[in-house]
C-alpha positions as CSV (number, residue, x, y, z in Angstrom):
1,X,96.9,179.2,118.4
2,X,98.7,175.9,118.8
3,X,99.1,173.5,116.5
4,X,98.1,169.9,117.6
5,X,99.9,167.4,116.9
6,X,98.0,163.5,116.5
7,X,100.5,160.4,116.9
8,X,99.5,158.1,114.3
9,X,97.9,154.5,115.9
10,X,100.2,151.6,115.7
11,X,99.1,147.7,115.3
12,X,99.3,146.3,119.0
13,X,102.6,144.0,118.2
14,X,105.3,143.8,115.5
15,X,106.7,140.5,116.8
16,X,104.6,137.5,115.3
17,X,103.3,134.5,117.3
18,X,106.1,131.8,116.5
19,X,107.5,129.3,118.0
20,X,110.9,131.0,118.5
21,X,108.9,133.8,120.1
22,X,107.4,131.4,122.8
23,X,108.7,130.6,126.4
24,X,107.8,127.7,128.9
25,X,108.3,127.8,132.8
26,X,108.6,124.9,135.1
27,X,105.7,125.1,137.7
28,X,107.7,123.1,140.6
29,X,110.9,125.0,140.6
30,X,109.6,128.4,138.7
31,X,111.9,128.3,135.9
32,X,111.4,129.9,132.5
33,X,113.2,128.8,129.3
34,X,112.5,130.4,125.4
35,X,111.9,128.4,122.8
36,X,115.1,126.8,121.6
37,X,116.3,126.2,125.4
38,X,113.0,124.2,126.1
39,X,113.7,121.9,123.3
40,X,117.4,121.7,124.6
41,X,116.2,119.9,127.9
42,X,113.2,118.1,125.6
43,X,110.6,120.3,127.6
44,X,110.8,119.0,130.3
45,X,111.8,120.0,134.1
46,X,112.0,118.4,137.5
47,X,110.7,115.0,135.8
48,X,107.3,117.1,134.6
49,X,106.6,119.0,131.1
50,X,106.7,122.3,130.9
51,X,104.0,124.5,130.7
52,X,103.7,127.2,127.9
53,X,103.4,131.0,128.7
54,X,101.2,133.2,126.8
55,X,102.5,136.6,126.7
56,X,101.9,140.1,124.3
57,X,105.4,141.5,123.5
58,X,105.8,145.0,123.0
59,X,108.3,146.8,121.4
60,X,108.2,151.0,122.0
């Protein structure tokens, strides 16, 4: 007979919801900037704030 094998269930993310972990687009021109590049340009984009993105990150 064969032997089965069962892969062991993992939590859905490693990477934790921060700040650094966060990214913003620009509606109007459909830019995206992370975190640290938002502040940079003081979230802002083509005279409007940026919007954030929510996203699940996945790492295999």
């Amino acid at each position: 007979m064969a032997k089965k094998e069962f892969l062991k269930e993992e939590p859905e993310s490693n990477v934790e919801d921060t700040p650094e972990n966060s990214a913003f687009a620009c509606e109007q021109c459909n830019k995206m900037y992370f975190h640290e590049d938002a502040l940079a340009i003081s979230m802002t984009c083509c005279g409007q704030p940026l919007k954030e993105l929510h996203y699940e990150a996945v790492i295999p």
